[in-house]
matplotlib code that plots the C-alpha trace (Angstrom):
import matplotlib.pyplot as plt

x = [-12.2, -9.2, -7.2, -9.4, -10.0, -6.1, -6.6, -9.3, -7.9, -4.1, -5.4, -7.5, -4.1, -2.2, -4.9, -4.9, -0.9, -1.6, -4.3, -2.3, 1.3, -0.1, -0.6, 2.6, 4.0, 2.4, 2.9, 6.9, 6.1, 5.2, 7.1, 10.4, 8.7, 8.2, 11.5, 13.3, 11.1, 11.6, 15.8, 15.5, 13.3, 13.8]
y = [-19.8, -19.3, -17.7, -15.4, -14.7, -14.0, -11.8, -9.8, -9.5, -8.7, -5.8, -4.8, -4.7, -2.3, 0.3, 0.0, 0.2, 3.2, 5.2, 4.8, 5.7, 9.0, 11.0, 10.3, 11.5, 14.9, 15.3, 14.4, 16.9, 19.8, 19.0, 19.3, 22.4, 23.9, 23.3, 24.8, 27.8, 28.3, 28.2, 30.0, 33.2, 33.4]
z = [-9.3, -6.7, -9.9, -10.5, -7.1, -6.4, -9.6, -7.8, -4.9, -6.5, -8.5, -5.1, -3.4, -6.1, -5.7, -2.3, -2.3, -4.9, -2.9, 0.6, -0.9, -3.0, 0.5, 2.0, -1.6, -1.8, 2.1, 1.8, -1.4, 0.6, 3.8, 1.1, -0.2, 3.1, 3.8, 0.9, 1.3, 4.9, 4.0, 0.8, 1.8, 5.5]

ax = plt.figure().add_subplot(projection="3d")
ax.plot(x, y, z, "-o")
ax.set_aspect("equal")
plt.show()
């Protein structure tokens, strides 16, 4: 019961990890892109 509750709650905890790291990702994505387009074009 308690191992499969620890499984449940482990898998629960890598797609929470997943969901809440994927935003910061694409924003430090398109904060890098901004950047390199702001130094290359203007």
């Amino acid at each position: 019961m308690l191992r499969a509750v620890a499984d449940i709650l482990k898998s629960i905890g890598g797609a929470v990890a997943t969901v809440v790291t994927l935003p910061f990702r694409a924003l430090a994505r398109l904060f890098g892109g901004a950047s390199d387009t702001a130094h290359g074009h203007h």
